[in-house]
Backbone as CSV, one residue per row, in Angstrom:
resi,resn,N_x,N_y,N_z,CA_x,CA_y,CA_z,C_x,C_y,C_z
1,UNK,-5.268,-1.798,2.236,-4.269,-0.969,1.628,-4.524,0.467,2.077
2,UNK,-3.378,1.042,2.438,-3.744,2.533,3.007,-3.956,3.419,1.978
3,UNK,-4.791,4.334,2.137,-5.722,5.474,0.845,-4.336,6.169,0.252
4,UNK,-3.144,6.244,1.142,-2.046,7.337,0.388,-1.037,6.481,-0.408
5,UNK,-1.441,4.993,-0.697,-0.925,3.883,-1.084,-0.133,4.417,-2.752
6,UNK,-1.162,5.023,-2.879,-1.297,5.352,-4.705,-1.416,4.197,-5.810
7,UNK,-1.240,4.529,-6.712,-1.501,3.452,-8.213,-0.197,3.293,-8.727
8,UNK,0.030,2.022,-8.736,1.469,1.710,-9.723,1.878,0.695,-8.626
9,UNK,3.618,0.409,-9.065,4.409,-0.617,-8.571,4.802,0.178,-7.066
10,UNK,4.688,-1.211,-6.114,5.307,-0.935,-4.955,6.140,-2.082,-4.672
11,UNK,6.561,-1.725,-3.010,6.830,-2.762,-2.491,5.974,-3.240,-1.127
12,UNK,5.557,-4.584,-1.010,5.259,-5.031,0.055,6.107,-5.870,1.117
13,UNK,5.739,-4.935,2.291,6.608,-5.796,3.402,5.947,-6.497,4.028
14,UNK,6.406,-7.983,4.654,5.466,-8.703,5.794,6.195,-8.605,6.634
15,UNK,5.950,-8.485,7.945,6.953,-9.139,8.977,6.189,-9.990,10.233
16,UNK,6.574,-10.987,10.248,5.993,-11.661,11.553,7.816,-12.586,12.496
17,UNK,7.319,-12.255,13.603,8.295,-12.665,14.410,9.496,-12.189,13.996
18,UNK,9.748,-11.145,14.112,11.450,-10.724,13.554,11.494,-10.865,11.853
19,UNK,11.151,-11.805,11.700,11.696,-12.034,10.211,10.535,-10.932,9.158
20,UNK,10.986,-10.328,8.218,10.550,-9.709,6.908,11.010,-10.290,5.909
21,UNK,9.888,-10.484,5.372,9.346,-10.958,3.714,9.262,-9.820,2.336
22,UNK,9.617,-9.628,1.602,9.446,-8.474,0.727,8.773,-9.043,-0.410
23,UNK,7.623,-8.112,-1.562,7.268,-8.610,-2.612,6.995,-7.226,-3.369
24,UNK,7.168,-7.430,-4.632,6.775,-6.001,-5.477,5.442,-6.487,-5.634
25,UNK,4.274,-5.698,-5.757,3.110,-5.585,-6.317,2.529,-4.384,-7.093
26,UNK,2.038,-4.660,-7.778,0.674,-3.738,-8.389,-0.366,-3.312,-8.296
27,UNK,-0.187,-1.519,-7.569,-1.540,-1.360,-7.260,-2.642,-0.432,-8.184
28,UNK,-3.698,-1.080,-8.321,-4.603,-0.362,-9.387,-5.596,0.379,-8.716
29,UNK,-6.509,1.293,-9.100,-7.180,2.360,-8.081,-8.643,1.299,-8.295
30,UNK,-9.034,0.401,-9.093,-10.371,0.048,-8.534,-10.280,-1.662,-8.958
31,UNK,-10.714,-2.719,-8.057,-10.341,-4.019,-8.862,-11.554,-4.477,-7.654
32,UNK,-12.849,-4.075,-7.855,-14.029,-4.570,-7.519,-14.298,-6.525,-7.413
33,UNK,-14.511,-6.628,-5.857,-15.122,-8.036,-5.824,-15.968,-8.587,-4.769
34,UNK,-16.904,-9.414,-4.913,-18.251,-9.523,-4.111,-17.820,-10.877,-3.029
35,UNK,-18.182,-10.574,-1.880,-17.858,-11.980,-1.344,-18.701,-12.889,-1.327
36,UNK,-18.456,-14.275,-1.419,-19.268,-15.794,-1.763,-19.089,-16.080,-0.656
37,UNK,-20.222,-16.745,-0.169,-20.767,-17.753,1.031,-19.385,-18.628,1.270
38,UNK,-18.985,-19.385,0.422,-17.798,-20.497,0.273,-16.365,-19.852,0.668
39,UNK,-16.598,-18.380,-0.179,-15.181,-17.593,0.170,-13.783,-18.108,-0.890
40,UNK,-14.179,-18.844,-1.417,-13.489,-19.097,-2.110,-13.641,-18.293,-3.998
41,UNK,-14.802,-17.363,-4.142,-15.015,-16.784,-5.158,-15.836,-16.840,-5.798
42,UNK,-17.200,-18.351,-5.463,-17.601,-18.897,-6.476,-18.956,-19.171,-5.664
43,UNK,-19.795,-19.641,-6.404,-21.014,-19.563,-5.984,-21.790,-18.462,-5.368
44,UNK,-23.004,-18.427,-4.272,-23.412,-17.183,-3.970,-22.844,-16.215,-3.279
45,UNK,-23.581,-14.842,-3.309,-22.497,-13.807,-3.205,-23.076,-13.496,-1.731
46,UNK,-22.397,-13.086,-0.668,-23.008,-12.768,0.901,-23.484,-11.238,0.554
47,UNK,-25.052,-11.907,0.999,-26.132,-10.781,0.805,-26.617,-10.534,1.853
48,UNK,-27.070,-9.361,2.029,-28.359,-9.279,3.361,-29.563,-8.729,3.194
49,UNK,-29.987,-8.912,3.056,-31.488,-8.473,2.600,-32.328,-7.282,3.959
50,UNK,-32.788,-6.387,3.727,-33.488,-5.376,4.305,-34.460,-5.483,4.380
51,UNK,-35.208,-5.778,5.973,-36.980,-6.015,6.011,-37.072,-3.874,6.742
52,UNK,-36.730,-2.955,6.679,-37.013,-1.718,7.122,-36.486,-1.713,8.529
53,UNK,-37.678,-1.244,9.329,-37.397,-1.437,10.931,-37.764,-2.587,11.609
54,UNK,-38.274,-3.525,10.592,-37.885,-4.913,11.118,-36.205,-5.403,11.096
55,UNK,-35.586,-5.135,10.451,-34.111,-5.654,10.261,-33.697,-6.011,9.589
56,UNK,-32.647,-7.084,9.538,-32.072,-7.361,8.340,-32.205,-8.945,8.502
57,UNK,-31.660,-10.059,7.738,-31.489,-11.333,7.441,-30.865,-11.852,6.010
58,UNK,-29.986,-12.820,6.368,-28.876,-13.041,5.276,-29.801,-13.552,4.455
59,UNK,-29.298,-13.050,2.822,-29.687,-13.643,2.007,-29.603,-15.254,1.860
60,UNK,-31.073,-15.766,1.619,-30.252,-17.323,0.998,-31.630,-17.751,0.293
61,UNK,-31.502,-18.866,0.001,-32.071,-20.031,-1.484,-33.511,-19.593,-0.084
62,UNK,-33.722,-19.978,0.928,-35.120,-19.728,1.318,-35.280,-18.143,1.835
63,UNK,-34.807,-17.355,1.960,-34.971,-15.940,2.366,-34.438,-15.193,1.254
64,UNK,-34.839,-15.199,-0.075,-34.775,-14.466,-1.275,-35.057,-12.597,-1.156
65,UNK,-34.306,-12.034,-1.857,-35.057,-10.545,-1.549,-36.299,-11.017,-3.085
66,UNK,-37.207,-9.660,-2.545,-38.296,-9.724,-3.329,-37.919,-8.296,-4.444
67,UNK,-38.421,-8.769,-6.057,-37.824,-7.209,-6.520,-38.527,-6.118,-5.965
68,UNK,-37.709,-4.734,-5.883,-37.464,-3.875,-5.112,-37.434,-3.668,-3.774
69,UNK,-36.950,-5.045,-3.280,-36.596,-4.808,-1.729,-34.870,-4.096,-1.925
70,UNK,-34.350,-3.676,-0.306,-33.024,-3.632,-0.763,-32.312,-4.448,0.016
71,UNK,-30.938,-4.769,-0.139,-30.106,-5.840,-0.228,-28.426,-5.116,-0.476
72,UNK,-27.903,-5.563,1.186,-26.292,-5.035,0.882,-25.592,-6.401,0.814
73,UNK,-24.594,-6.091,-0.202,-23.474,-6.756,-1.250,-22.398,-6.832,-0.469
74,UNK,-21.845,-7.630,0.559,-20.570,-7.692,0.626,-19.178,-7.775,-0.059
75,UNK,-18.298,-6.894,-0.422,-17.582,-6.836,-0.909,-16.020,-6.334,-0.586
76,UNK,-15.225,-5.795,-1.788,-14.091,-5.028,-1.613,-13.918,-4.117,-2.787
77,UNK,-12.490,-3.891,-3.044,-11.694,-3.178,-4.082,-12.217,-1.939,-4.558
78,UNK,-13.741,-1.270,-3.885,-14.053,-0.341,-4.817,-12.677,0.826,-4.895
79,UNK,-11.794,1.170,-4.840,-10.783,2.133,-3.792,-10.897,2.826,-3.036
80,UNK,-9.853,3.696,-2.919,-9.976,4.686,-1.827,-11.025,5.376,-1.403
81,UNK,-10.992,5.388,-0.120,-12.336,6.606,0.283,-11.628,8.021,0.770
82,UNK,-12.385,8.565,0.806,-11.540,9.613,1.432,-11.696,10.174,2.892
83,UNK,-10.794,10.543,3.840,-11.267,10.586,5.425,-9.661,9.622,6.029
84,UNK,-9.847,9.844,7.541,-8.874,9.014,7.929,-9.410,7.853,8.393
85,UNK,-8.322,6.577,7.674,-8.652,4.959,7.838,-8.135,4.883,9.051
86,UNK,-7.815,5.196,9.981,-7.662,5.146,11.184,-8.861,5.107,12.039
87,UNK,-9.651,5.961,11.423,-11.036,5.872,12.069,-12.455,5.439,11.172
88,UNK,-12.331,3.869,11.655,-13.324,3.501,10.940,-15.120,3.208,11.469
89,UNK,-15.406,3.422,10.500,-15.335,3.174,9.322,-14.656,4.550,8.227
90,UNK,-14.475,4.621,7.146,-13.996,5.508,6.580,-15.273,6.149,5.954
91,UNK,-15.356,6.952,6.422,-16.752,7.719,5.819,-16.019,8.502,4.488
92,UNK,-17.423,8.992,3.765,-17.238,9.104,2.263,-17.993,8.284,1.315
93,UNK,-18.059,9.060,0.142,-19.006,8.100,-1.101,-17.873,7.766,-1.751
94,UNK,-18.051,6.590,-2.824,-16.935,6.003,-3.781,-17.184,6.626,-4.703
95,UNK,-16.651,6.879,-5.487,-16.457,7.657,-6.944,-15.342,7.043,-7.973
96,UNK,-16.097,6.653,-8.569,-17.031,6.633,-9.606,-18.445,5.526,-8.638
97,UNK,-19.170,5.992,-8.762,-20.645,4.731,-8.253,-20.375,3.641,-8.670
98,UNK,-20.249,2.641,-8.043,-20.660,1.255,-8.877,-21.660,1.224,-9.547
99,UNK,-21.499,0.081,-10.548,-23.083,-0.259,-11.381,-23.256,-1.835,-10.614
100,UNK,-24.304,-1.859,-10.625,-24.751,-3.694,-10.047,-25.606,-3.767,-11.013
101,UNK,-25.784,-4.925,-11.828,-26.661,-5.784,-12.500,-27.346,-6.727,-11.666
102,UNK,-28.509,-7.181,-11.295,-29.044,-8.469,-11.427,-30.059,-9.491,-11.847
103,UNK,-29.439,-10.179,-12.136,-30.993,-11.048,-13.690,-30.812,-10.289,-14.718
104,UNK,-29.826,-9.904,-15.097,-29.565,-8.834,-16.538,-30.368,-7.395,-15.889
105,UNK,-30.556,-7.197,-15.177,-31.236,-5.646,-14.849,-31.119,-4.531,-13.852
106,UNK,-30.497,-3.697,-14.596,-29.219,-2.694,-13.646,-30.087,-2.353,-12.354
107,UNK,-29.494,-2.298,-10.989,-30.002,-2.117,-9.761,-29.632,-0.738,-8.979
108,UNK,-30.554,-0.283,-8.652,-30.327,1.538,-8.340,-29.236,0.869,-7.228
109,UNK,-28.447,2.269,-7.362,-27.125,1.899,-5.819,-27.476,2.579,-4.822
110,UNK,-27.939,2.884,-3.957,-28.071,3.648,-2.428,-26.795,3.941,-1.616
């Protein structure tokens, strides 16, 4: 969704091959979600775990992060960033910060 999109009712256009599709939607400024291995929503969430200047390696059931290693969250919806989406990545911090929980125990955000 483009950053000058704004919040509220629009309209969406599709077009493939000549033909356009129209739909009203609703856009909200933050609707946060983590992506799952399956992709379908459910089960584990695609992690990567941080060994430093050794590298990185996907999270899984045998390559666990250890507590206080760090570990990026694939996701979406945080909203807009600010900068031009033309040139990505879109640099900028999100605002408001996310909060992450895990095992019931809030996780610093970097």
């Amino acid at each position: 969704m483009p950053n000058t999109a704004g919040v509220g009712n629009a309209e969406l256009a599709l077009t493939y091959n000549g033909a356009t599709v129209t739909a009203q939607i609703k856009t909200v400024q933050h609707a946060p979600g983590i992506f799952t291995l399956n992709a379908y929503g459910s089960g584990p969430a695609v992690a990567v775990n941080s060994y430093g200047a050794s590298g990185t390696k996907p999270n899984a059931l045998l390559e666990s992060a250890t507590p206080g290693q760090t570990i990026a969250l694939l996701g979406t919806g945080l909203g807009g960033a600010n900068g031009n989406e033309a040139l990505r990545p879109v640099p900028g911090a999100f605002s408001p910060v996310p909060e992450v929980w895990i095992g019931g125990k809030q996780a610093r955000v970097i």
